[in-house]
N, C-alpha and C positions, 0 to 999 in steps of 0.2 A: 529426314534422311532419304537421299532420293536411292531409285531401287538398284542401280550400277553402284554406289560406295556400300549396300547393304549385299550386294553378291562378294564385290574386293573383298570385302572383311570377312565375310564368312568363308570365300576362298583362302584368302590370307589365313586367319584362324584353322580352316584345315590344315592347311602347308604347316603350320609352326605346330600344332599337336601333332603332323607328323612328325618333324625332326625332332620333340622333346620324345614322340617314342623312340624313336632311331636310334636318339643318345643315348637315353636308358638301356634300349638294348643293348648298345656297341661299348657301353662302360661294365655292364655285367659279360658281358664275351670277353671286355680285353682283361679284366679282372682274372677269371676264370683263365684263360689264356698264361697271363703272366706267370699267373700262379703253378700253371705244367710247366713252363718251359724253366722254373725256379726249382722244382722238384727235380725235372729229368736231366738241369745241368749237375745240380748235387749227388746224383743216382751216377751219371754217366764220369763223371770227376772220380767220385768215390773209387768209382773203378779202373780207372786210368790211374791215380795214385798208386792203386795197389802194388796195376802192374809193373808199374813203374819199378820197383824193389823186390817182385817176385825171385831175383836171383841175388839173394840178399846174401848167399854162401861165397859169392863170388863179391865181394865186396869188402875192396880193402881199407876202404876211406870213409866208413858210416854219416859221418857228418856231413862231408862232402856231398855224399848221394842226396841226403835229404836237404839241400842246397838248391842240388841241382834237380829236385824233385818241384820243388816253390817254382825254382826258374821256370820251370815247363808250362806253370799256370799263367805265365808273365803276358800281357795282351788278353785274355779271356774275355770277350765278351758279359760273362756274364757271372763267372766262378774269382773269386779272391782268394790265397793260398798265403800263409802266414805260416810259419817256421815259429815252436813256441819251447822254450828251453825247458830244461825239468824241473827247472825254480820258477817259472810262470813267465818271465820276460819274451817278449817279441825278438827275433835274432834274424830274421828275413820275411820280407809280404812282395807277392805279386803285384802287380798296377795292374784294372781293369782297362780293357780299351775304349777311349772317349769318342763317343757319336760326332759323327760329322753333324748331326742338327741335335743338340742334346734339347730331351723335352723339360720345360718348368719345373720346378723345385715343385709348386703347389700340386703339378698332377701326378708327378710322384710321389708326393704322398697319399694322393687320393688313392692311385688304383694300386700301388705294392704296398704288400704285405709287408712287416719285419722284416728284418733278415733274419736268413736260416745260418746255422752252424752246425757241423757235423766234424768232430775229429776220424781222421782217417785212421782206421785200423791198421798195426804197421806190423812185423815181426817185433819180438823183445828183442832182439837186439839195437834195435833203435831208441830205446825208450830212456838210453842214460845219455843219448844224443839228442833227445827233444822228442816234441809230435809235431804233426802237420794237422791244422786246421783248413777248412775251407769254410767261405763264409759267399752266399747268395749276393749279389749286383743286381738288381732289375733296371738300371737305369738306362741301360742299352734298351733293354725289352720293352720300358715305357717310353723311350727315343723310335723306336720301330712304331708301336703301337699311335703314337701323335703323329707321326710320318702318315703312317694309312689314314686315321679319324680325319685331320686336317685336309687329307689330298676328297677323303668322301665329304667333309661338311663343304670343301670348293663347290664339287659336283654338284650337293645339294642346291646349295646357295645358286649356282648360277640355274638348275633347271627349275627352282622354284623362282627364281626372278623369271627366267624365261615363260614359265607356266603364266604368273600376273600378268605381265606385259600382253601373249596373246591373247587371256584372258579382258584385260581391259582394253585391248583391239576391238575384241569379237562382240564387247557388249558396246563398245561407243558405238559401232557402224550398224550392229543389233537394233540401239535404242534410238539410233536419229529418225525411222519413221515412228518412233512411239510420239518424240517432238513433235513431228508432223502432224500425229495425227492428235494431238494435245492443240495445239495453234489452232488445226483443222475445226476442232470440236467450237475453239474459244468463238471463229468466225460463223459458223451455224448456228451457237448460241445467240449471236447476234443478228440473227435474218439472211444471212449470206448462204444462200443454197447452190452456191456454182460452183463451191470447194468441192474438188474431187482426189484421190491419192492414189499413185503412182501404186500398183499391184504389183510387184516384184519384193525379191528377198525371200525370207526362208516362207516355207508353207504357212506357217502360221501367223505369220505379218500376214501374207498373200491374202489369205483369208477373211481376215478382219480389215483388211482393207476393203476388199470387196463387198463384205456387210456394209463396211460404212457407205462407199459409192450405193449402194442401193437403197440403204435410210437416207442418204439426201436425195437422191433421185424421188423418193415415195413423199419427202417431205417437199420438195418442192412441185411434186404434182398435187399434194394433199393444199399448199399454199396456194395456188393455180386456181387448185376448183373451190376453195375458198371465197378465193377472190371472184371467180365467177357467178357463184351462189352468192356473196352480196351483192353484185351488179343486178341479177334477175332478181333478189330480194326489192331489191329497190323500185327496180322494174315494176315489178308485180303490185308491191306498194303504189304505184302512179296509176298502177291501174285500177286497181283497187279505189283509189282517190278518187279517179278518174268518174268511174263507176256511180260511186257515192255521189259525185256532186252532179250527175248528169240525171241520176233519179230524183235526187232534192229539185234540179232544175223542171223534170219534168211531170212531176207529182206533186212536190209541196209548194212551187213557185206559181202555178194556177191555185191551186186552191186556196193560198196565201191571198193572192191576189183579187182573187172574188171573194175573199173575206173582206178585204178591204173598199172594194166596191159595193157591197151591200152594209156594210156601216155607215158609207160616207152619206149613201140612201136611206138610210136607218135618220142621219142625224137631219137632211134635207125633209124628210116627211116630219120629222118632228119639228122642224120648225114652220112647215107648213102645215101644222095641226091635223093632220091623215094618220092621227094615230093607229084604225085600224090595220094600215096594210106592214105596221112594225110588227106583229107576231110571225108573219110569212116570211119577212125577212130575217128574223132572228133566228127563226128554224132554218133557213141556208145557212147563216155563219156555223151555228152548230154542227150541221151535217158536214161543212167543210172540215171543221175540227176536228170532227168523229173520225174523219178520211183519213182528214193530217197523223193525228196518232195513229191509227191502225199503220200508217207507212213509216212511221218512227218505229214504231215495235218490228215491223219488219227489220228495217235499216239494223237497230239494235241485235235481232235475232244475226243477221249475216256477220254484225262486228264481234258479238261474242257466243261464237257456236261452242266455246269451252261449258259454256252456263246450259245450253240445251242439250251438252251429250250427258249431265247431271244426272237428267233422265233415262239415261241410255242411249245406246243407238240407236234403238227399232222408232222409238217417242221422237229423238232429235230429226232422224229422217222425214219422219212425216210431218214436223212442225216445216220441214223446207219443201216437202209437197204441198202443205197447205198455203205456204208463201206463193208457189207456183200456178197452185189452182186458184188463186184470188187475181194473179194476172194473165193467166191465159185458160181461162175456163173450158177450153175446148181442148187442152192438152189431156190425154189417158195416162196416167202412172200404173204400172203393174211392177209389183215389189213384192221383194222373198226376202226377208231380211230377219234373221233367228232373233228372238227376243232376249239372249242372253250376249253378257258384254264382255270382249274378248279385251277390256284392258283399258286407260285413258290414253296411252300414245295410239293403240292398234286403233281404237274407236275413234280417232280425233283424225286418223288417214283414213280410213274407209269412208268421214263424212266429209274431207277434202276434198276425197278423191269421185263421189256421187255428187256432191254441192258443185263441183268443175264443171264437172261432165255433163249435170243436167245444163248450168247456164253456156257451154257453148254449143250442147245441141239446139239452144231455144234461138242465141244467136243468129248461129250463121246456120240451122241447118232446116227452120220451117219445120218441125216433125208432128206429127200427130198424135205417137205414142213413142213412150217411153219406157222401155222393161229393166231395171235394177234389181240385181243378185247378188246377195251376200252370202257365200256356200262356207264352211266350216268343213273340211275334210279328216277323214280318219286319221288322216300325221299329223291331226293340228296345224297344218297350214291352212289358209284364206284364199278362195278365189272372189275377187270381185269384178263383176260383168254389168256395167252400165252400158243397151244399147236403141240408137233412136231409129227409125223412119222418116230421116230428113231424107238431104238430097246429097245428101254425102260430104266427103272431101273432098277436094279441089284438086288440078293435079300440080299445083306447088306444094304439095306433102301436108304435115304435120307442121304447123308452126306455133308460136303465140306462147308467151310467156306463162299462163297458167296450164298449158300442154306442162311446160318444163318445170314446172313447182310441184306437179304430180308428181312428175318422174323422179324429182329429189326426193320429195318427200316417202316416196314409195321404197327410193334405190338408199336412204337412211337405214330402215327399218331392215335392209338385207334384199328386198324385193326385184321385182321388174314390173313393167311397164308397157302396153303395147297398144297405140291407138293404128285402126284399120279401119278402110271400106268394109260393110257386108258384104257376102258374097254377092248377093242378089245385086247389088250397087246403090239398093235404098237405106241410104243411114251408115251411121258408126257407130263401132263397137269399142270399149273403151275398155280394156282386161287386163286385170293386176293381181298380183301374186305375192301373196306375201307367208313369206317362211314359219315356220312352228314359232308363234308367240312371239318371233322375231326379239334379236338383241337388245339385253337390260342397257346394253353402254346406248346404243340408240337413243332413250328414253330422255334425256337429259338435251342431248341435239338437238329431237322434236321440239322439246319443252321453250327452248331458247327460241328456237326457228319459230315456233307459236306464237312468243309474247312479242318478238319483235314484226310480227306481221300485225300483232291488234295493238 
């Protein structure tokens, strides 16, 4: 049942328990009513009667008078007068007078009582001439009383039509932006973030209209930087590939290859009987081998830094200084880095956000030294300060796809992000900020954004 036929009805259901109280009232009034005006005609009769024959001394004709006493009730609205002989018989009656709209037999029974009779008190001299009875009519009184009921159940009837009718005006033209915004929702559910609704009508529509424009607007800036962050996802992946297969190229593709050239020496001496100089050559291939792994565990270490933060972060850190210093022995690391671990998502950005930093200052920026801080603050916030002694920025800014995987990564968690020249102009400073233990909803983001980069 949709919510305009469940207000009709319960407007309706008001309207109608009013008019059953209305009626109820207006039957115990006209009741109550009938009932005085049946009393005060037998009270007011009674005494017209009387005085009618008050000069009963002067009355020559006794029958006669009380003839013409009946006659006097002749037309009465609501009194009947009956002439009754002293043997019981009827000898004259009045006619009540009949309503121009006489009301139902049923509803006079319903709301008149009996009729009343009251014999009039006469002089004895009257009494071997008959009495006068009067006897109560309401049917005039219930002809009045359906005259008014009928003219007010009109009135009702037409202002409670009137009342539904503006009523079901006010909620059609009410409930057409509820439509709207019911379709609205249907097309949003479905990927369409351009639906917007018309902000007018009463305050309350206004309102939630307005919420809504601003949940699509958020949802389709939320859809935007989605779709942005799978592009540098992707990005970053290539690079990453990229990275991978130019190390292989230039690390394990020589030593591969002078494995191969000292076998194929291996097999030429042995068949030219110079077995002694096959131990000299075996121990090259070995040493190559020795190399090759040692760059595979590397390789390995960068594919799954999840496995070395196992350790912590203070251990996972230094397992990627020590990758560092095996390739650039003349690089200085100076690290402050607390031994205790601020969490698997917080720990898995702070060794993003150093593993970045160190390889683009090795990059692009020649440095010498290298100083990384991991501070812990009394609000439980994070600052982390990775900076080098290269040769700076350039002055096309900030660019490069793992600049921007930082800053997701970072602006996930709540954070910011801010790569800068030192002052001095030697080197960058690479400084992120991340909030108290930063959001649990977070945690699930990271997790996704992790498995889909390894």
């Amino acid at each position: 049942m949709s919510l305009r036929t469940r207000l009709l009805i319960s407007v309706f259901a008001t309207l109608l328990l009013s008019l059953i109280a209305g009626g109820a009232f207006t039957y115990w009034h006209a009741v109550a009513k009938i009932e005085t005006e049946m009393q005060a005609a037998i009270a007011v009769g009674s005494r017209i009667a009387r005085n009618a024959v008050d000069d009963w001394e002067e009355a020559t004709d006794p029958a006669r008078r009380l003839a013409l006493l009946v006659a006097d009730f002749e037309g009465d609205r609501h009194l009947r007068a009956t002439l009754i002989s002293p043997d019981g018989k009827e000898i004259h009656a009045s006619k009540v007078a009949i309503a121009d709209d006489p009301a139902p037999a049923w509803l006079v029974s319903l709301l008149a009582a009996p009729p009343k009779k009251v014999a009039v008190d006469l002089p004895e001299v009257f009494d071997k001439f008959g009495t006068v009875e009067l006897q109560t009519d309401p049917r005039n009184e219930v002809a009045e009383v359906w005259s008014d009921v009928w003219l007010t159940l009109t009135v009702m009837t037409i202002f409670c039509g009137l009342v539904l009718a503006f009523i079901y005006w006010t909620l059609a033209s009410t409930m057409r932006p509820l439509h709207s915004l019911t379709n609205a929702f249907a097309r949003v559910g479905d990927g369409d973030y351009r639906e917007r609704l018309n902000e007018q009508g009463p305050l309350e529509l206004v309102r939630l209209s307005q919420s809504f424009n601003q949940m699509v607007e958020r949802l389709a800036t939320s859809e935007a930087h989605n779709k942005r962050l799978q592009q540098q996802l992707t990005s970053v992946q290539d690079e990453e590939r990229a990275d991978l297969a130019r190390d292989l190229h230039d690390e394990i593709g020589p030593l591969l290859f002078a494995a191969d050239v000292d076998a194929v020496a291996i097999e030429q001496l042995a068949k030219a009987g110079d077995y002694e100089e096959i131990p000299h050559r075996v121990g090259i291939i070995r040493d190559a081998i020795g190399r090759m792994q040692r760059h595979v565990r590397d390789i390995l270490g960068r594919l799954r830094s999840a496995m070395l933060l196992d350790v912590g972060l203070a251990h996972a850190i230094d397992n990627l200084l020590a990758f560092w210093r095996a390739h650039r022995p003349k690089l200085v690391f100076r690290v402050e880095v607390p031994e205790e671990s601020f969490g698997e998502v917080i720990d898995g950005t702070i060794y993003r956000v150093v593993q970045e930093s160190i390889s683009n200052a090795v990059r692009h920026g020649t440095p010498t030294t290298i100083d990384i801080s991991v501070k812990a603050n009394p609000d439980n916030s994070i600052d982390i300060k990775v900076a080098d002694d290269g040769c700076g920025l350039k002055s096309g800014g900030v660019r490069g796809f793992g600049i921007v995987g930082m800053r997701e990564r970072v602006a996930t968690l709540g954070g910011s992000l801010e790569v800068t020249n030192r002052r001095d102009g030697k080197g960058v400073v690479v400084s992120a900020h991340l909030p108290a233990r930063g959001p649990h909803a977070a945690a699930s983001t990271f997790e996704t954004h992790e498995a889909m980069l390894q």
